[in-house]
LUMMI-688668 format. One record per residue (C-alpha): residue number from 0; x, y, z. Coordinates in pm, whole numbers, plus 50000, padded with zeros to 5 digits. Last residue first. Layout:
! residues N
+-------+-------+-------+-------+
! tivex !     X !     Y !     Z !
+-------+-------+-------+-------+
!   NUM !     X !     Y !     Z !
...
+-------+-------+-------+-------+
//
This chain:
! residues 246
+-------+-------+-------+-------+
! tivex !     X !     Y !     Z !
+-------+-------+-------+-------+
!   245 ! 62763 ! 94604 ! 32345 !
!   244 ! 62609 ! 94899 ! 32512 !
!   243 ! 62568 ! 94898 ! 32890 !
!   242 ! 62248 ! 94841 ! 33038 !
!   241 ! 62166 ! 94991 ! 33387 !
!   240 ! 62234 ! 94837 ! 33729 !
!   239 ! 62431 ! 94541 ! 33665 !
!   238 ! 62702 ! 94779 ! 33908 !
!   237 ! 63055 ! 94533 ! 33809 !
!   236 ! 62957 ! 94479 ! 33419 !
!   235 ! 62870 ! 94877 ! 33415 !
!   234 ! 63207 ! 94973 ! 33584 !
!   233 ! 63342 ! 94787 ! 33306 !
!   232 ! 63204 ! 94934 ! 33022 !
!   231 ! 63252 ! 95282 ! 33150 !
!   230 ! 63641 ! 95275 ! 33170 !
!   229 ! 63708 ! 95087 ! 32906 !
!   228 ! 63503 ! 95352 ! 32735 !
!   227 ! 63695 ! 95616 ! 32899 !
!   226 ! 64063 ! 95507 ! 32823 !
!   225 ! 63961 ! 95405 ! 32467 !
!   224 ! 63876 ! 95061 ! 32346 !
!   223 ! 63649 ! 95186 ! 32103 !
!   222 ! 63406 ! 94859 ! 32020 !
!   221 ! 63378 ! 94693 ! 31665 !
!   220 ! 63195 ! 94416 ! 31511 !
!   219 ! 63255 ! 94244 ! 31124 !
!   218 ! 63067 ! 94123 ! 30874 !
!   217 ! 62768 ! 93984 ! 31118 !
!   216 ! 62716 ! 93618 ! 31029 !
!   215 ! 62380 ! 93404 ! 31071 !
!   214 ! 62291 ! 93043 ! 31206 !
!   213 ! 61932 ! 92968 ! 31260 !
!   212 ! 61838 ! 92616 ! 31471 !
!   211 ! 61461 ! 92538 ! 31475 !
!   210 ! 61239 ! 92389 ! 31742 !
!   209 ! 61201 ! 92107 ! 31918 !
!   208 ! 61428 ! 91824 ! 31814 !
!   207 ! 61617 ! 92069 ! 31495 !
!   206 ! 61485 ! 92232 ! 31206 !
!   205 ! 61705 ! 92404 ! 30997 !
!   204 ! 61772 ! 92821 ! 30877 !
!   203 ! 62037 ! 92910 ! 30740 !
!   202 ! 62270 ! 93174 ! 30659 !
!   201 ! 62118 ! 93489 ! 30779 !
!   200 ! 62297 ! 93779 ! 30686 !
!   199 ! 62443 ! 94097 ! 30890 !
!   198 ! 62589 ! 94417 ! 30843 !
!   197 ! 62349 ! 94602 ! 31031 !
!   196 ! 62209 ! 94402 ! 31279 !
!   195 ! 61837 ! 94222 ! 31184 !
!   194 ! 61522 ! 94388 ! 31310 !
!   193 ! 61293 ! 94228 ! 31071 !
!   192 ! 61339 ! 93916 ! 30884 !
!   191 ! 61127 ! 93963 ! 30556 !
!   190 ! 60954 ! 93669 ! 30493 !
!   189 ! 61017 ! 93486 ! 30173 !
!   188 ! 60860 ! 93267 ! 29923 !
!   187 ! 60970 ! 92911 ! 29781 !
!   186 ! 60788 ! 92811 ! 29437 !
!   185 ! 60539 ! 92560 ! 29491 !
!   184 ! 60507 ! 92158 ! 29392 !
!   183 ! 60233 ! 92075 ! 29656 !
!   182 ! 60208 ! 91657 ! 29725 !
!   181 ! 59894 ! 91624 ! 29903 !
!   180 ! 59925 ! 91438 ! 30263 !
!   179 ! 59606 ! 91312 ! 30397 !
!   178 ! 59563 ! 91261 ! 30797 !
!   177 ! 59329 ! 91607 ! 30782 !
!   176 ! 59392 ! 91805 ! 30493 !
!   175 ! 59767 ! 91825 ! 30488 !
!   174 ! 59926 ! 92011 ! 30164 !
!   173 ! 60266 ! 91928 ! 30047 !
!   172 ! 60647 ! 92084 ! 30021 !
!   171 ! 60611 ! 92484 ! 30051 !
!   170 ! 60969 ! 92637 ! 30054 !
!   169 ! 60970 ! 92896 ! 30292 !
!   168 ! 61304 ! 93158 ! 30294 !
!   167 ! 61327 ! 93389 ! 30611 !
!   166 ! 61491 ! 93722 ! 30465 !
!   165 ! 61751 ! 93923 ! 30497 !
!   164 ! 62030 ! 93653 ! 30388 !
!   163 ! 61774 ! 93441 ! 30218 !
!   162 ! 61743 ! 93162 ! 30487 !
!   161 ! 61573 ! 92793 ! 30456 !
!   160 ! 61256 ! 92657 ! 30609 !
!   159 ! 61099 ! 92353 ! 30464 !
!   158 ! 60719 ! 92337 ! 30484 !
!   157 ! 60443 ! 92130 ! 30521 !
!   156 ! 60099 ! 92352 ! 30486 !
!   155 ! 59827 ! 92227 ! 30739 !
!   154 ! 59454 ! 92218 ! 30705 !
!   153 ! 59220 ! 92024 ! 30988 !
!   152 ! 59425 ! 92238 ! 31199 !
!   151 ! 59147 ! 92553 ! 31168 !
!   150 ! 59126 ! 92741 ! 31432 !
!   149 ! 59445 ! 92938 ! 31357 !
!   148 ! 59541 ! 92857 ! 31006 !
!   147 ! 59841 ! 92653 ! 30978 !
!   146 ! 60212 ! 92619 ! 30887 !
!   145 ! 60408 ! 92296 ! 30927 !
!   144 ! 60761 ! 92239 ! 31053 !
!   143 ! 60842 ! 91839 ! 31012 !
!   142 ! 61038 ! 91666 ! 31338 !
!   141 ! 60758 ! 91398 ! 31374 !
!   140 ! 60447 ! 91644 ! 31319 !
!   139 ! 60635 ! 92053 ! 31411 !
!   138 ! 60328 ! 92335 ! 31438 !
!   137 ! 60346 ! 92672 ! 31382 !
!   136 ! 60059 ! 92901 ! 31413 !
!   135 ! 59889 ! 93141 ! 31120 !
!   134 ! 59583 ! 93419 ! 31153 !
!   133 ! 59814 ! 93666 ! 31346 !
!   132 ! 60018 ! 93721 ! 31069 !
!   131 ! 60369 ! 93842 ! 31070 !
!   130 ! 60364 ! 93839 ! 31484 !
!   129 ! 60193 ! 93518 ! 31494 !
!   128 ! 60523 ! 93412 ! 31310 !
!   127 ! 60730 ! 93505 ! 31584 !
!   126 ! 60480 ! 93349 ! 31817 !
!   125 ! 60564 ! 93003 ! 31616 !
!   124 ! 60906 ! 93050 ! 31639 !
!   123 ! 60871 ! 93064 ! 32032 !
!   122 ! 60648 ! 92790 ! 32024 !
!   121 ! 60883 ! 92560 ! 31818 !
!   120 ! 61168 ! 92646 ! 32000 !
!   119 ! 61430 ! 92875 ! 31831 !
!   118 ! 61826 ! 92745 ! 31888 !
!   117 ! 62064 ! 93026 ! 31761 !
!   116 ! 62418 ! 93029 ! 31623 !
!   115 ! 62600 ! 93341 ! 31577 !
!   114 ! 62945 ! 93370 ! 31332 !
!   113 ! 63116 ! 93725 ! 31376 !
!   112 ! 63345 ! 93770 ! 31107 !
!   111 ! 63522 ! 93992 ! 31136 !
!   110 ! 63613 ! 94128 ! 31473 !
!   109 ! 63781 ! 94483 ! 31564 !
!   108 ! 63854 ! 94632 ! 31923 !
!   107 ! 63917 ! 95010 ! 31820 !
!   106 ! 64166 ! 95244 ! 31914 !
!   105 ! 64103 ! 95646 ! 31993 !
!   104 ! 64336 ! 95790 ! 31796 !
!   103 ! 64417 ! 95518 ! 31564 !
!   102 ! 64554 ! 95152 ! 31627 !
!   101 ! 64308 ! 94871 ! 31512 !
!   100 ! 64328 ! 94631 ! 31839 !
!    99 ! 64221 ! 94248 ! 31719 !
!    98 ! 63961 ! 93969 ! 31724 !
!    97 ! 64004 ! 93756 ! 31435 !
!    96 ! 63729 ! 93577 ! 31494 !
!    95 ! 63432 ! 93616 ! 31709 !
!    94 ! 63217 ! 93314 ! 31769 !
!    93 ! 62865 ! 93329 ! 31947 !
!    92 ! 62687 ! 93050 ! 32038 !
!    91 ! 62290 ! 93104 ! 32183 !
!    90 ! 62044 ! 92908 ! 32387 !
!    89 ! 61659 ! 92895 ! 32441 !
!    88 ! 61635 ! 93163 ! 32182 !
!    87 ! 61403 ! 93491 ! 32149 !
!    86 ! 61321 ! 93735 ! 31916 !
!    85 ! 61120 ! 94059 ! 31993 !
!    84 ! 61380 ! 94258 ! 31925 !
!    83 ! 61612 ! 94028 ! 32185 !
!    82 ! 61562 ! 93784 ! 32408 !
!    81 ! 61843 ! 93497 ! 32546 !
!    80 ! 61754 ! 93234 ! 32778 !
!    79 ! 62086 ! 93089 ! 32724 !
!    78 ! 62408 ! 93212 ! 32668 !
!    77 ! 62748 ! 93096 ! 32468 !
!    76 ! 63050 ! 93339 ! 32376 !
!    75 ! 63392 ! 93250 ! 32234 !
!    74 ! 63661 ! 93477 ! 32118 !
!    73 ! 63873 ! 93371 ! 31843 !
!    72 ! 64263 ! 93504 ! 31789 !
!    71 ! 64345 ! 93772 ! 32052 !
!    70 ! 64610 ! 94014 ! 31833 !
!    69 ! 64664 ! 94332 ! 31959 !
!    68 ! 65065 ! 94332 ! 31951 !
!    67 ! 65136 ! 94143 ! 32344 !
!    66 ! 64837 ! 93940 ! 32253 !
!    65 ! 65065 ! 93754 ! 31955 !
!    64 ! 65260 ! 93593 ! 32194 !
!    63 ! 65001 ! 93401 ! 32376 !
!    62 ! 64887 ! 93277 ! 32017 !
!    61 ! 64503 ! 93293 ! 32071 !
!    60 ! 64168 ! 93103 ! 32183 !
!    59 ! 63954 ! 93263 ! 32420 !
!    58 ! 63655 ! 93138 ! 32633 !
!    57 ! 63343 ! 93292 ! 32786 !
!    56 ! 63061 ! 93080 ! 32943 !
!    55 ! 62686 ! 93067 ! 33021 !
!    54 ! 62609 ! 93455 ! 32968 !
!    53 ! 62240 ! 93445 ! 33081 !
!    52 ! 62052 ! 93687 ! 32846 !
!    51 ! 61862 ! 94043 ! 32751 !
!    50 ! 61971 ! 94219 ! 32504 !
!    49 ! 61815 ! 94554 ! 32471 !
!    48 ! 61779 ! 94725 ! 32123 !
!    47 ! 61954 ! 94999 ! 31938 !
!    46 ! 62211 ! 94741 ! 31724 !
!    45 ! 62304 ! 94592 ! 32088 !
!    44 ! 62215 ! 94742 ! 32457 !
!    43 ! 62302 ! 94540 ! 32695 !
!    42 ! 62089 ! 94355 ! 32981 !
!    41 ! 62164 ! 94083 ! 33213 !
!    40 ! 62095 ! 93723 ! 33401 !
!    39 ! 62366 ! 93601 ! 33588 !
!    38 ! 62525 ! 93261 ! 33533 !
!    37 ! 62857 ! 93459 ! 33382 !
!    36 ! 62809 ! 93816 ! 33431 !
!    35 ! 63004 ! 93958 ! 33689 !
!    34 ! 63341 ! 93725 ! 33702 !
!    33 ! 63347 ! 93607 ! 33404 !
!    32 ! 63274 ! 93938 ! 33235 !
!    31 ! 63537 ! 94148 ! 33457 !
!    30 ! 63803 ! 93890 ! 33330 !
!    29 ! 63723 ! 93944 ! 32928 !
!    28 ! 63717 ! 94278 ! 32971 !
!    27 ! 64034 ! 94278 ! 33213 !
!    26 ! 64199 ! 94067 ! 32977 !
!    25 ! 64100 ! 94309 ! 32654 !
!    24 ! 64235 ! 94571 ! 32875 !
!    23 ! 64580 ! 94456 ! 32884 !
!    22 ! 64801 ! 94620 ! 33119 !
!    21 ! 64780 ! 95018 ! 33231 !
!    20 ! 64378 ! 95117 ! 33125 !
!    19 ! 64430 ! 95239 ! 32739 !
!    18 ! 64556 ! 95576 ! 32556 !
!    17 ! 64891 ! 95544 ! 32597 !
!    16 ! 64985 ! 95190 ! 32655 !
!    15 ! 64787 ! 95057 ! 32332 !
!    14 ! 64917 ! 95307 ! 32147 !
!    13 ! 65285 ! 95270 ! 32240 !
!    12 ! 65235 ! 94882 ! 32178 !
!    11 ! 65078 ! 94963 ! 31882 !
!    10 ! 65410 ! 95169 ! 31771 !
!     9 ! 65656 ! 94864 ! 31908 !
!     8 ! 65476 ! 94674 ! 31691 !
!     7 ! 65451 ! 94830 ! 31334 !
!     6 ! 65863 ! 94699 ! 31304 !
!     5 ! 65751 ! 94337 ! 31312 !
!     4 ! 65907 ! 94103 ! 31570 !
!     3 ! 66119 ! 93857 ! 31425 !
!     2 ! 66449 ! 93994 ! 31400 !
!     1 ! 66459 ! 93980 ! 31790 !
!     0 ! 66467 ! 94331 ! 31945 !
+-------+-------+-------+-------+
//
């Protein structure tokens, strides 16, 4: 063996061999997907809720080499028409890094961090927030989010949204009554974000043409990679019949 290849490898190789499908299950994983779910609409189960989307396109980027000893590099997910917890987004990125194989008795497919990016239309967002109070609508005027009173959009509240790690963070910015703009100095509030994945933050919040995008991290993701679980994942990507957990 070349001086080179670490002395832990030969060991997760053994581990991998052992207890996994014969060849490289993260391939097959990866293969099965692009084949049975790309362009097709789908449910999983994630954090105890369905996940409903269109996966759009899978890609990863690795040393070659370093997939031989459980090392992938950055998985790459994007879907569209994506609902979840009551949440929904038009289109969604999802970037895995340092996806790898932690050895133990029943192996684990490990990636931290997770970084998700999320476009929210404008009426979508404003639902949401019909959902924390069904008295208030959201509105964007030339690109600006604005919070209202439900019959009543003679008075608008301008408002710049930000994020607060569990929390939606509102900073007020000026008072519309009718076509006159009143300056509001306020201190920013927040609203709890239900729902969210254990182990992870939102880290902003901006609007966007349309709607809003939100960007958040998940400390880290894992999946047993056993025999069995292989096993059961991808007979559930091939049947689409019931939703598999993610």
């Amino acid at each position: 063996m070349a001086d080179w290849w670490p002395s832990w490898a030969d060991e997760l190789k053994r581990s991998w061999s052992g207890v996994l499908l014969p060849g490289d299950p993260f391939t097959a994983i990866v293969d099965t997907a692009r084949s049975w779910l790309i362009g097709k609409e789908r449910t999983l189960r994630f954090a105890g809720h369905d996940l409903t989307m269109i996966l759009t396109d899978i890609s990863v980027e690795g040393w070659e080499l370093a997939r031989a000893v459980g090392q992938y590099g950055e998985v790459r997910l994007t879907a569209r028409d994506v609902h979840w917890a009551g949440y929904q987004f038009e289109r969604l990125a999802v970037r895995a890094r340092n996806v790898h194989l932690r050895p133990a008795a029943r192996p684990k497919l490990v990636s931290a961090p997770v970084l998700v990016e999320g476009f929210v239309t404008a009426p979508a967002a404003s639902r949401w927030l019909g959902g924390v109070s069904p008295r208030l609508e959201l509105t964007m005027r030339a690109g600006v989010p604005q919070v209202g009173l439900t019959g009543a959009p003679w008075v608008r509240l301008e408002v710049e949204p930000g994020a607060g790690g569990g929390s939606l963070r509102i900073q007020p910015r000026a008072l519309h009554l009718l076509e006159r703009r009143l300056s509001l100095p306020s201190p920013a509030f927040h609203l709890p974000v239900p729902e969210l994945p254990s182990g992870m933050t939102l880290t902003s919040v901006e609007p966007a043409p349309g709607g809003f995008v939100v960007r958040a991290m998940l400390s880290e993701w894992q999946r047993s990679v056993a025999r069995d679980d292989i096993d059961r994942l991808l007979a559930a990507m091939r049947g689409g019949k019931e939703p598999f957990d993610l």
